[in-house]
N, C-alpha and C positions, 0 to 999 in steps of 0.2 A: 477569813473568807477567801475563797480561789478566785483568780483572778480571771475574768470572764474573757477569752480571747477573742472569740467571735466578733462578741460585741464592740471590743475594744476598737479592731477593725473596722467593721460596721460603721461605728461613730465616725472613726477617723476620715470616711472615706464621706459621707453625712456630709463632714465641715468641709470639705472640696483644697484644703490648702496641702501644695505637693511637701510641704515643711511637715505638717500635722501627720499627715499618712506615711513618711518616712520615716517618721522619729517613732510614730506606732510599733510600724513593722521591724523598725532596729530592735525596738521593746520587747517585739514577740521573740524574734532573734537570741536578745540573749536570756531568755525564761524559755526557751526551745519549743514554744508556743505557736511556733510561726504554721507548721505543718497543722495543729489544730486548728485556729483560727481560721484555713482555708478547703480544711476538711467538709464536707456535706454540703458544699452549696450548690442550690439551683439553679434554675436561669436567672431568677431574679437579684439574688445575691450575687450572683459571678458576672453579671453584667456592667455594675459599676465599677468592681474591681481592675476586670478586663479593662473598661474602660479609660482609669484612670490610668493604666500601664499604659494603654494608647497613646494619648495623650502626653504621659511621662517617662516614659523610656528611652525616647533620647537625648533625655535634658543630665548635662552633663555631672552635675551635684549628687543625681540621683540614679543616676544609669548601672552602677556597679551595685545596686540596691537590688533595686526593680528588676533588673535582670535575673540575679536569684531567685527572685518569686515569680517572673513568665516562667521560667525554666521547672521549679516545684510545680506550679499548675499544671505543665506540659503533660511533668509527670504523673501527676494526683489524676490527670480529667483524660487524659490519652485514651482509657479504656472505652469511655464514655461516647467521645466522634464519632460521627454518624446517627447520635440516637436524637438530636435533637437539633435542627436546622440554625434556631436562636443561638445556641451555644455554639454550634459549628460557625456560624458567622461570626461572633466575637472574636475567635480565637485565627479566624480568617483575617481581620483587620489586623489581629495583634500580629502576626505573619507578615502581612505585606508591608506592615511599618518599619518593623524588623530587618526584612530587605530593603527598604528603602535606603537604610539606615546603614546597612553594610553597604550597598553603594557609592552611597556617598562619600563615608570612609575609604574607601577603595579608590573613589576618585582622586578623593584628597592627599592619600599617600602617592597617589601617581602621579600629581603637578606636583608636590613636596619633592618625591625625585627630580622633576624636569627641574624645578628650581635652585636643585644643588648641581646641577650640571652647569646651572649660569654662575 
């Protein structure tokens, strides 16, 4: 029987544990699943997904993850912006977190300099 990717995600994302939904999306990764599993969703289904990148994206374990799949949604949902306000807003949080995110990094490489001066 084929292995149901959607679902598989779906579920993962269900149980809320950032360990569960990683080890998922590794799963989909290496059965090249990943791009199906994030194919045709709605608002409703791209909302929790979105959501949990939100939330997990700059948590260090999972950051080189989760990054490749903002970055395939970008791609997959790019055409789509503009056509649905909900969706555009998801994708507006995942953005600003995103920046936040590089910020902060930025800041931090720039006292890491100050501190090798001392």
């Amino acid at each position: 029987k084929g292995f149901r990717y959607h679902e598989a995600l779906d579920a993962a994302l269900l149980n809320g544990a950032a360990d569960v939904v990683v080890g998922v999306i590794e799963e989909l990764v290496q059965r090249n699943g990943l791009r199906i599993a994030l194919h045709g969703r709605d608002q409703q289904t791209l909302q929790p997904l979105v959501g949990f990148l939100v939330r997990n994206i700059t948590r260090p374990p999972h950051a080189h993850v989760l990054i490749g799949v903002a970055n395939l949604l970008l791609d997959m949902y790019a055409p789509v912006f503009g056509q649905s306000a909900a969706i555009d807003e998801l994708f507006v949080r995942l953005r600003a977190t995103c920046e936040g995110e590089a910020r902060l990094q930025a800041d931090l490489a720039q006292l890491m300099g100050a501190m090798d001066v001392l």
